[in-house]
TORKOL-4160 file (C-alpha; in steps of 0.2 Angstrom, whole numbers, padded with zeros to 4 digits, m for minus):
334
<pt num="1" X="0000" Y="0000" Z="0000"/>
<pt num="2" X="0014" Y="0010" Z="0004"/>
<pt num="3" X="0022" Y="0010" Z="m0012"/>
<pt num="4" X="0005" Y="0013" Z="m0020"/>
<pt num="5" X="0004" Y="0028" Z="m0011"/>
<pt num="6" X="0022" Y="0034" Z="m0019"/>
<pt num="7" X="0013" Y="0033" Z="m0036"/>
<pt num="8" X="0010" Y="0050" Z="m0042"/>
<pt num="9" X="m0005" Y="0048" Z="m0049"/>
<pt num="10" X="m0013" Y="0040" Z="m0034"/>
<pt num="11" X="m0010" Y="0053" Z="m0023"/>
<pt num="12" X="m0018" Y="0068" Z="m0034"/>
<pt num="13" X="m0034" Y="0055" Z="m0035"/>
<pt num="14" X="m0033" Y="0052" Z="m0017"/>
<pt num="15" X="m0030" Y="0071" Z="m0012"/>
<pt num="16" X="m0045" Y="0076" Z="m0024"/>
<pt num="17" X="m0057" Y="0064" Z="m0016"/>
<pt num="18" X="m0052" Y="0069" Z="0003"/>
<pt num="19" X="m0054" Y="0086" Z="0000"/>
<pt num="20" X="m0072" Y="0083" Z="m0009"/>
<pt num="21" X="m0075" Y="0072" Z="0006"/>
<pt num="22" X="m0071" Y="0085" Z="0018"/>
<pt num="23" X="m0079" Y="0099" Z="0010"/>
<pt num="24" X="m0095" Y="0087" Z="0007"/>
<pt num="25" X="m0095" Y="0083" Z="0026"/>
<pt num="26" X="m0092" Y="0101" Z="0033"/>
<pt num="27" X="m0109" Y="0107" Z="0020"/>
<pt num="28" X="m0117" Y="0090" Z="0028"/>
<pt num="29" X="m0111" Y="0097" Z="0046"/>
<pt num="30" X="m0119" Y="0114" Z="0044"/>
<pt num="31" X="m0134" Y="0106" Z="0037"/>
<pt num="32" X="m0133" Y="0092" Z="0053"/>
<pt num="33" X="m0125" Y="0083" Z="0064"/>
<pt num="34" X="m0129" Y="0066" Z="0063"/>
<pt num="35" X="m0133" Y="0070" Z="0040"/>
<pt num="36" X="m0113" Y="0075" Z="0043"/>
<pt num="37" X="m0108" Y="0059" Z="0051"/>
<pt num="38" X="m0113" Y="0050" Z="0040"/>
<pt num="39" X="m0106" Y="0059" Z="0027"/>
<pt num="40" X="m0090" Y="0059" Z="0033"/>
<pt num="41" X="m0091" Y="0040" Z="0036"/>
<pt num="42" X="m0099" Y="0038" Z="0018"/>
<pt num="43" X="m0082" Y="0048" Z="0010"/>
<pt num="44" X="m0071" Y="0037" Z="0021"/>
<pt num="45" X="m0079" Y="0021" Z="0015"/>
<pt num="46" X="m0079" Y="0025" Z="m0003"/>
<pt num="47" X="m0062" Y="0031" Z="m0002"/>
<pt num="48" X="m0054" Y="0017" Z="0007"/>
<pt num="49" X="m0064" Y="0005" Z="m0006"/>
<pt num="50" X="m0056" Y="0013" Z="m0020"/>
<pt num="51" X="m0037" Y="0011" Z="m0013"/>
<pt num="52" X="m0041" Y="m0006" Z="m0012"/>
<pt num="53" X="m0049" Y="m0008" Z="m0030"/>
<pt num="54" X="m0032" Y="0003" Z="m0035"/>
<pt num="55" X="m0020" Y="m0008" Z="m0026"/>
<pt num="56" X="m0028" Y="m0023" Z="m0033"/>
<pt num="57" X="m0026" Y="m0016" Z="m0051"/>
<pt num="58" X="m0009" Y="m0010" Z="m0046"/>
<pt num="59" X="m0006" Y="m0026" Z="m0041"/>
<pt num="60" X="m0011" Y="m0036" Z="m0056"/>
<pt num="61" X="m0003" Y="m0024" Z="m0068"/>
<pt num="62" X="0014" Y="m0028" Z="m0058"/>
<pt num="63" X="0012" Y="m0046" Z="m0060"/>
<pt num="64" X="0010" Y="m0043" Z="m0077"/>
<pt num="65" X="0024" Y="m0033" Z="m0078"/>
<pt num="66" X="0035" Y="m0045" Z="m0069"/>
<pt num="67" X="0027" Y="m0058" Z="m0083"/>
<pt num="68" X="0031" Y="m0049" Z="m0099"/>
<pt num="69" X="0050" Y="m0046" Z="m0093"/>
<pt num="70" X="0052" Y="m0063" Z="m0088"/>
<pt num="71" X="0045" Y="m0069" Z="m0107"/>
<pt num="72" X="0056" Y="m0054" Z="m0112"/>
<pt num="73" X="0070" Y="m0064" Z="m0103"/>
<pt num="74" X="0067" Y="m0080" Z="m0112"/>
<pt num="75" X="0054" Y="m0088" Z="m0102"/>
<pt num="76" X="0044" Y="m0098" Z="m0116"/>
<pt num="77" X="0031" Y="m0107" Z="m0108"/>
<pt num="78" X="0023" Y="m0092" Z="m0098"/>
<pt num="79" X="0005" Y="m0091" Z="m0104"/>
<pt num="80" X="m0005" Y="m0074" Z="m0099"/>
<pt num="81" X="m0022" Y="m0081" Z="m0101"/>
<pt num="82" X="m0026" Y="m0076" Z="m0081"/>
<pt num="83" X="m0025" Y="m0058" Z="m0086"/>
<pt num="84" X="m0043" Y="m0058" Z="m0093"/>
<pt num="85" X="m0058" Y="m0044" Z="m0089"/>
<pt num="86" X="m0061" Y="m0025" Z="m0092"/>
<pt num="87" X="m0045" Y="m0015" Z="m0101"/>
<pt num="88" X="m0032" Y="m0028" Z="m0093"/>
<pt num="89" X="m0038" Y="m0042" Z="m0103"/>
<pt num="90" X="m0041" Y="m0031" Z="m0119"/>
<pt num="91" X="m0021" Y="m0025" Z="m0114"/>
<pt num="92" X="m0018" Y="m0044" Z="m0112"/>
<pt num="93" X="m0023" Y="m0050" Z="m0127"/>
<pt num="94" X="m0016" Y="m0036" Z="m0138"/>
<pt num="95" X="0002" Y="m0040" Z="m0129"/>
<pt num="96" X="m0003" Y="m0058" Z="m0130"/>
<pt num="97" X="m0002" Y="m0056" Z="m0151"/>
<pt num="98" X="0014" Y="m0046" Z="m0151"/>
<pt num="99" X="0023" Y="m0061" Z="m0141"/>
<pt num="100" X="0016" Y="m0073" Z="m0153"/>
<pt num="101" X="0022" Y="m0062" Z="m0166"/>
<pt num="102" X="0038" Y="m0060" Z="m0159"/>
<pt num="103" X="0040" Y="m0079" Z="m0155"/>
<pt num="104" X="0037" Y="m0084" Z="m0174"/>
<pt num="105" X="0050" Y="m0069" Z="m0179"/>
<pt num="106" X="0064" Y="m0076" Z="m0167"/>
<pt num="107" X="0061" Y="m0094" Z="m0174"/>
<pt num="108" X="0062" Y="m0087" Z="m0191"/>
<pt num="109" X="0079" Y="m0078" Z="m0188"/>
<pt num="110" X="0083" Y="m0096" Z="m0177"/>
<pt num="111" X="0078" Y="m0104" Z="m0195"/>
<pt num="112" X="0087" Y="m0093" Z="m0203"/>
<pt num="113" X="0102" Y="m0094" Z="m0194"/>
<pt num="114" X="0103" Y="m0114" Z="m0195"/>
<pt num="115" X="0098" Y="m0113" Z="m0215"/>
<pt num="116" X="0115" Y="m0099" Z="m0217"/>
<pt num="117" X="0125" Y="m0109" Z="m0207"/>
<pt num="118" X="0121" Y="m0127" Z="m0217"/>
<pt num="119" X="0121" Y="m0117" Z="m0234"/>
<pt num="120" X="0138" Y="m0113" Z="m0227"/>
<pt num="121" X="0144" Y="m0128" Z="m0225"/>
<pt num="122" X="0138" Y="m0136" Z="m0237"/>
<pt num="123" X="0145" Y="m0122" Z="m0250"/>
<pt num="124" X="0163" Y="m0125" Z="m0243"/>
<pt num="125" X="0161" Y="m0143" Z="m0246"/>
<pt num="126" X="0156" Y="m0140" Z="m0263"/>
<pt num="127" X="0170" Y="m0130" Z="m0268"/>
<pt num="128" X="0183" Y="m0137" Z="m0257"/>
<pt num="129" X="0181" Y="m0153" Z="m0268"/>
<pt num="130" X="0187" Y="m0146" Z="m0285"/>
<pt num="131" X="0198" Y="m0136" Z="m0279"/>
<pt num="132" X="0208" Y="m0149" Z="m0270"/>
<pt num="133" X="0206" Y="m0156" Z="m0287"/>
<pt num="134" X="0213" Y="m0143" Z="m0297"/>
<pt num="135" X="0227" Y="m0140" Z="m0283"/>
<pt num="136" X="0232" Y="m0158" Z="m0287"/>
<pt num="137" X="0232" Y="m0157" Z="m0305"/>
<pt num="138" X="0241" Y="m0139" Z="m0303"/>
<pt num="139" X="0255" Y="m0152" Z="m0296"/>
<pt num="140" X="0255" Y="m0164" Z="m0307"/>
<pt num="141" X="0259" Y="m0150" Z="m0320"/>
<pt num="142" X="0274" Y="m0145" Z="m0312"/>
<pt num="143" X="0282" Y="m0161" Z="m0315"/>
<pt num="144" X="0297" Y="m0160" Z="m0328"/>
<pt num="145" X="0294" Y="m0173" Z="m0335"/>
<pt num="146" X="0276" Y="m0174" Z="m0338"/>
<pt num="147" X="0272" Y="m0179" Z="m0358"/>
<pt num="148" X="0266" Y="m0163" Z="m0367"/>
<pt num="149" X="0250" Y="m0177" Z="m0373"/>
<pt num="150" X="0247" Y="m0181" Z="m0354"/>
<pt num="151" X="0250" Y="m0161" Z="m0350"/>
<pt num="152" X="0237" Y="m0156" Z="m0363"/>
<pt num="153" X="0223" Y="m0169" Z="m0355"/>
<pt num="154" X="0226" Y="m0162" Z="m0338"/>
<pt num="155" X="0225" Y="m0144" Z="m0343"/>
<pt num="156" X="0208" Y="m0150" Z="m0352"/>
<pt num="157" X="0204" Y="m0158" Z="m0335"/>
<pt num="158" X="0209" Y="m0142" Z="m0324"/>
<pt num="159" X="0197" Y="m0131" Z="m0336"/>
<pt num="160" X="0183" Y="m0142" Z="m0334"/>
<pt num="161" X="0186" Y="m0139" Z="m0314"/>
<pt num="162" X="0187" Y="m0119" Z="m0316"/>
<pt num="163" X="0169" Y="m0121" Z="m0327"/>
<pt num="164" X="0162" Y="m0132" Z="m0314"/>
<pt num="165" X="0168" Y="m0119" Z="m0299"/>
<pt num="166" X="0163" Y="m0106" Z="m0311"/>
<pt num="167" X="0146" Y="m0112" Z="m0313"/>
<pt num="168" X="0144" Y="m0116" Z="m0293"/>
<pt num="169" X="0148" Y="m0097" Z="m0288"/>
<pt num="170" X="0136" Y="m0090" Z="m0303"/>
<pt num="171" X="0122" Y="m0101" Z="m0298"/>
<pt num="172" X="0126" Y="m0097" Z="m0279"/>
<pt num="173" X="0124" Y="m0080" Z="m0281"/>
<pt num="174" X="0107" Y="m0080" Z="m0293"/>
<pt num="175" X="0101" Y="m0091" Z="m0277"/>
<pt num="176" X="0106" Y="m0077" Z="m0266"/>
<pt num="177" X="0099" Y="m0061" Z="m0276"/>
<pt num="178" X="0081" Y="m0073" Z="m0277"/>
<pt num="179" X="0083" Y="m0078" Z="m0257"/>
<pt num="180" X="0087" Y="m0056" Z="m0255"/>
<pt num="181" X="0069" Y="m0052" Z="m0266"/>
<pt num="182" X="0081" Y="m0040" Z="m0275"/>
<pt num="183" X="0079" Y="m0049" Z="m0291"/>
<pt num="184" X="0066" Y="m0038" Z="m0303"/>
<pt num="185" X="0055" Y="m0050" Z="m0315"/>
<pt num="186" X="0052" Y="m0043" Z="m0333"/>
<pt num="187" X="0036" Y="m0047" Z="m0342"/>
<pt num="188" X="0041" Y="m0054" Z="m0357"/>
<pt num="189" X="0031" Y="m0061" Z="m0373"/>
<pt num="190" X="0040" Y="m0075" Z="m0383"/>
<pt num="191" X="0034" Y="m0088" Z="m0391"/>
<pt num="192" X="0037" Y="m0107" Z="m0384"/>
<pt num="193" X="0045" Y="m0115" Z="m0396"/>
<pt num="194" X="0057" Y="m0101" Z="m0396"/>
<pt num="195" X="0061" Y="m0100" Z="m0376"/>
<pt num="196" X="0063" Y="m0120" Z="m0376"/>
<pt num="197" X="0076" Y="m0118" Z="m0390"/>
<pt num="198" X="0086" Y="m0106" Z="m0384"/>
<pt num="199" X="0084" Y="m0113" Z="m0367"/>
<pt num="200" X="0091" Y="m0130" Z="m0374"/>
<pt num="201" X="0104" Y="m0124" Z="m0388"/>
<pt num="202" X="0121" Y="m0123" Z="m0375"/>
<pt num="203" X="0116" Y="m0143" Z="m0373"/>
<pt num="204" X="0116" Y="m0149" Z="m0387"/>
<pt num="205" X="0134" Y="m0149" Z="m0391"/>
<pt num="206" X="0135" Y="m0163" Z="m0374"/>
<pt num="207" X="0120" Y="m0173" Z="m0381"/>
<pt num="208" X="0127" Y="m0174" Z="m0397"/>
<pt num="209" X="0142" Y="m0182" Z="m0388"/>
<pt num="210" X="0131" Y="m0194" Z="m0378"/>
<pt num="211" X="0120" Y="m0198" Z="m0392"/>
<pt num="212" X="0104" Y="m0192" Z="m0387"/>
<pt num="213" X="0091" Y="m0185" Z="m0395"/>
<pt num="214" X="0082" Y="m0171" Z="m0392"/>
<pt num="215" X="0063" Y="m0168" Z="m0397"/>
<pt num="216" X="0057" Y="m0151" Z="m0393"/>
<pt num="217" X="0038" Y="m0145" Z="m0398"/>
<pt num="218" X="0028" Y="m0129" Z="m0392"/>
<pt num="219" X="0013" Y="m0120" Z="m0396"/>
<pt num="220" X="0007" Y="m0104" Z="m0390"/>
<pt num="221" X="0016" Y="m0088" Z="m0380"/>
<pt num="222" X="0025" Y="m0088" Z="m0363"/>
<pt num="223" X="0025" Y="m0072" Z="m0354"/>
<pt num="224" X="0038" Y="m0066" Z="m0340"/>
<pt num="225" X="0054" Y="m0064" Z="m0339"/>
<pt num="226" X="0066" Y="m0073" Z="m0354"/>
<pt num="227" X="0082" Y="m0072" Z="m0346"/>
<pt num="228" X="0077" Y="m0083" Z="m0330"/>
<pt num="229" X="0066" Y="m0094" Z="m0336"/>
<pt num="230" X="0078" Y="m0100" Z="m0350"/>
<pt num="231" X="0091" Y="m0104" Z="m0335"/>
<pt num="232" X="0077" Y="m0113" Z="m0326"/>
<pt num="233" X="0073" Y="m0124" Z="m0340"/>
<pt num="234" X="0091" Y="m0127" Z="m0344"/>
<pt num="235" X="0093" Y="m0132" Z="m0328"/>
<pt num="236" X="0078" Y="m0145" Z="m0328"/>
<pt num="237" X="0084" Y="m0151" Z="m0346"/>
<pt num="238" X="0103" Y="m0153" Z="m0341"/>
<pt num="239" X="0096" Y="m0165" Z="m0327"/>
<pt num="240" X="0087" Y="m0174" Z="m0339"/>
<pt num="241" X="0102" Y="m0176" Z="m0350"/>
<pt num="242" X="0115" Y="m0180" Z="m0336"/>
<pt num="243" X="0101" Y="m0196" Z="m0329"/>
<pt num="244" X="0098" Y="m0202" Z="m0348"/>
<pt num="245" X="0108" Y="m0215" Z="m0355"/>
<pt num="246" X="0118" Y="m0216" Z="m0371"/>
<pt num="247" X="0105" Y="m0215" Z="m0383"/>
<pt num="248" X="0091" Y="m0209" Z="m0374"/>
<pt num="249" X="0081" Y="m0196" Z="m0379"/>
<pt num="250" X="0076" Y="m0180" Z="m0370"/>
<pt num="251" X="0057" Y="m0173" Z="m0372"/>
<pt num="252" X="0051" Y="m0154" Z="m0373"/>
<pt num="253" X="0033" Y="m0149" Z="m0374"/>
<pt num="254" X="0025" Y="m0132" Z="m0371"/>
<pt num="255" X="0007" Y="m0128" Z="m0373"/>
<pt num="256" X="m0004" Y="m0112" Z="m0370"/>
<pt num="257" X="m0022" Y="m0112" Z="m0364"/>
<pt num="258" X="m0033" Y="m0098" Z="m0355"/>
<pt num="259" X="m0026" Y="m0103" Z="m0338"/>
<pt num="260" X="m0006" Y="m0107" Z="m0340"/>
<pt num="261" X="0007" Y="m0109" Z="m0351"/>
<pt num="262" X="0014" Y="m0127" Z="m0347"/>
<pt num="263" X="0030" Y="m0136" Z="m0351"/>
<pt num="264" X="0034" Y="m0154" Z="m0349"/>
<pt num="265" X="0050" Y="m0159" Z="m0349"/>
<pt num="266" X="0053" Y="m0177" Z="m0348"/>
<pt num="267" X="0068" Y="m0192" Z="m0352"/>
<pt num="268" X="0070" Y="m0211" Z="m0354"/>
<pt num="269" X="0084" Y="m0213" Z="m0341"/>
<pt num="270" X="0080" Y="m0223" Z="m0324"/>
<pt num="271" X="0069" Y="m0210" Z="m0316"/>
<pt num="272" X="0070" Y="m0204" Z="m0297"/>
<pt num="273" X="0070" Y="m0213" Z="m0284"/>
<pt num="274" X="0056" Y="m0214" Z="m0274"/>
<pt num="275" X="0066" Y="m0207" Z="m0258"/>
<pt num="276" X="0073" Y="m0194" Z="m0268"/>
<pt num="277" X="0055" Y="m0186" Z="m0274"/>
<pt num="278" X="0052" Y="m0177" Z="m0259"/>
<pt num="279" X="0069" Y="m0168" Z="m0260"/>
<pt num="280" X="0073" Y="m0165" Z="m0277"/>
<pt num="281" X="0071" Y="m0148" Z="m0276"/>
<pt num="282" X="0080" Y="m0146" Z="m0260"/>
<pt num="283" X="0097" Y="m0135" Z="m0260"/>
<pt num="284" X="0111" Y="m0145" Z="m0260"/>
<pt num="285" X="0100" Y="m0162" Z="m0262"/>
<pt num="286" X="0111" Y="m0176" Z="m0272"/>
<pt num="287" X="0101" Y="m0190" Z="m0275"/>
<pt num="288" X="0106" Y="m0209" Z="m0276"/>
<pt num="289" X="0112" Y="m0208" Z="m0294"/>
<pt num="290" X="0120" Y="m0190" Z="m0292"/>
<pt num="291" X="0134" Y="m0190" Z="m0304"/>
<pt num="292" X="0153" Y="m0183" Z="m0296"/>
<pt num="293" X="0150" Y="m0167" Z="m0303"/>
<pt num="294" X="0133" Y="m0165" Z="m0298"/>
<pt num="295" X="0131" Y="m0151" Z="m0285"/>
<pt num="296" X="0111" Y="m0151" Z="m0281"/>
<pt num="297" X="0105" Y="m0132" Z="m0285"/>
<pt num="298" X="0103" Y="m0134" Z="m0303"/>
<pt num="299" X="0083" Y="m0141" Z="m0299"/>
<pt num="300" X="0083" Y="m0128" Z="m0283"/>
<pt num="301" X="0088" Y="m0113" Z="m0294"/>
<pt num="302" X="0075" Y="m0117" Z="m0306"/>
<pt num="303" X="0062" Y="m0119" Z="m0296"/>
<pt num="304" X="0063" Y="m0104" Z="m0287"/>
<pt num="305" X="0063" Y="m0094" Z="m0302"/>
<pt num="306" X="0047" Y="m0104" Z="m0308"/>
<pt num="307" X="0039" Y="m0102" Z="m0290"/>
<pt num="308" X="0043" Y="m0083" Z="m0289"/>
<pt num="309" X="0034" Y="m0080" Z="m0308"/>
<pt num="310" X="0018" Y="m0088" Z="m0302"/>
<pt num="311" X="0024" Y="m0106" Z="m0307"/>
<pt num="312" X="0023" Y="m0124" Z="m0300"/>
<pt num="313" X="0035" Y="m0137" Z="m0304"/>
<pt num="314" X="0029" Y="m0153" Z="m0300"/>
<pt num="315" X="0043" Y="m0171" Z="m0303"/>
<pt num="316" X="0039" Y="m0188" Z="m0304"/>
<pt num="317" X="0039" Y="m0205" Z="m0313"/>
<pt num="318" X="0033" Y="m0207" Z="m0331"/>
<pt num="319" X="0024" Y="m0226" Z="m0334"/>
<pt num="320" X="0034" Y="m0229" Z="m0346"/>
<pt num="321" X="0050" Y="m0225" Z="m0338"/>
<pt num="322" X="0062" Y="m0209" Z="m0334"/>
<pt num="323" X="0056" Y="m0192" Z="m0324"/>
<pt num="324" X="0045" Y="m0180" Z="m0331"/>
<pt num="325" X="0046" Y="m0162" Z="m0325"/>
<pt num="326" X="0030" Y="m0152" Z="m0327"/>
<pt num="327" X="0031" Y="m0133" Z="m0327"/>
<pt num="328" X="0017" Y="m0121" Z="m0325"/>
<pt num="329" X="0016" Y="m0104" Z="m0327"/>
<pt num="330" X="m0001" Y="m0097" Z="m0321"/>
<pt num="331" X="m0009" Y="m0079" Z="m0331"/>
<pt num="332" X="m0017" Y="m0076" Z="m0312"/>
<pt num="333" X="m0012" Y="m0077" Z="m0296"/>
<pt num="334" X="m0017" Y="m0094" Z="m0288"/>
């Protein structure tokens, strides 16, 4: 009660109602004795009831107090669903939202961290391995009396490396510029046929070499930006060609109708393994039959630059055999 008292606030109330009480009793007394009595007791009663009721209040909003700086303090489990009546429970409730909200945001960040951390790692890794590589071969070219045939396969063997880190750290970076929002998507209008082809054209130099065949057909417009979606399908299409055997062939089709534009991209190689569907667009993902110079963002890149122009992506099995990619890109949001 004491330090009730101390509080500012309190005391003007309390020093306005006395001096109402007194002057009420002293117009009471002049009226009467006993009509001033018991106004004087009346103004003592009402005035001792409402210290009470404001040391209660005070009390309660101290406990809430201490409450919110122990959940400020890291105190999880702390619930404030006692606080619940009159302007402390609509003050509760609106306090009880912004913890909430600030509980998802700090596991967001906590997320976050752990995503930077495994991306990381897991980047390291990646580059750690070809360049040990190229480290080695560096060595091996220092030799005296290396053959100039055996020199020129190991300098054809070191630029494949410097492609392959090259490629990692441009592919790394697009990831990042998507993950940062900072990326700006053009609306575009080209036709299908022509985005598949010029999506397609770096490969076919490597399937030429494999002996694949390429089968490409599209109908209709595609509308967004060129320059990402061509790198997206690239992506999907050099997957397809690096899990198709000699011989194989690689399918493209695109088709427009009133919804979506849609493009099917699909193989004869061994398909993906059931374990491996949920994760295939995972950063970083190898599946079981992961080549050595697979790295596992070539799928993630291209599907979030699908995804952030309205698109699905959607992988699995063909009946007949190999994996089939199918690519949406919807005219409205959905």
């Amino acid at each position: 009660m004491i330090k009730l008292l101390r509080n500012p606030e309190v005391r003007r109330t309390l020093i306005l109602q006395c001096t109402i009480g007194v002057f009420a009793a002293v117009v009471a007394f002049a009226w009467d004795f006993y009509t001033g009595i018991f106004t004087a007791l009346l103004s003592i009663v009402f005035i001792a009831l409402h210290l009470i009721s404001t040391w209660f209040r005070y009390k309660r909003l101290a406990s809430f107090a201490m409450d919110i700086d122990r959940i400020l303090h890291g105190e999880n489990q702390l619930s404030l669903e006692t606080y619940a009546e009159g302007e402390l429970g609509i003050l509760q409730s609106e306090i009880q939202k912004m913890i909430l909200r600030l509980r998802e945001q700090q596991q967001s960040l906590m997320d976050d961290r752990i995503l930077l951390s495994d991306s990381i790692a897991d980047i390291s890794h990646q580059i750690r391995t070809p360049l040990t590589s190229a480290n080695l071969l560096l060595s091996l070219l220092n030799e005296p009396d290396l053959s100039e045939s055996l020199r020129k396969k190991r300098m054809f063997e070191l630029r494949g490396l410097l492609s392959r880190i090259d490629w990692l750290v441009t592919a790394l970076l697009k990831i990042s510029q998507l993950d940062a929002g900072v990326v700006q998507f053009r609306k575009e209008s080209l036709l299908l046929s022509e985005l598949i082809q010029s999506a397609v054209d770096p490969l076919l130099p490597p399937m030429d070499i494999r002996g694949q065949q390429l089968v490409t057909k599209g109908t209709g417009f595609f509308s967004g930006d060129i320059a990402w979606t061509r790198e997206a399908i690239a992506n999907i299409a050099k997957n397809c060609m690096e899990h198709t055997p000699s011989g194989g062939t690689i399918e493209i089709h695109a088709q427009e109708n009133a919804l979506f534009a849609e493009i099917i991209v699909s193989d004869t190689g061994s398909g993906i393994a059931e374990n491996d569907l949920p994760h295939i667009f995972d950063r970083f993902y190898k599946g079981t039959d992961s080549g050595e110079g697979s790295f596992g963002i070539g799928l993630a890149l291209a599907r979030m630059i699908i995804t952030a122009q309205n698109g699905t992506i959607k992988a699995e099995n063909r009946p007949s055999g190999g994996a089939q990619f199918t690519i949406r890109f919807y005219k409205s949001v959905i």
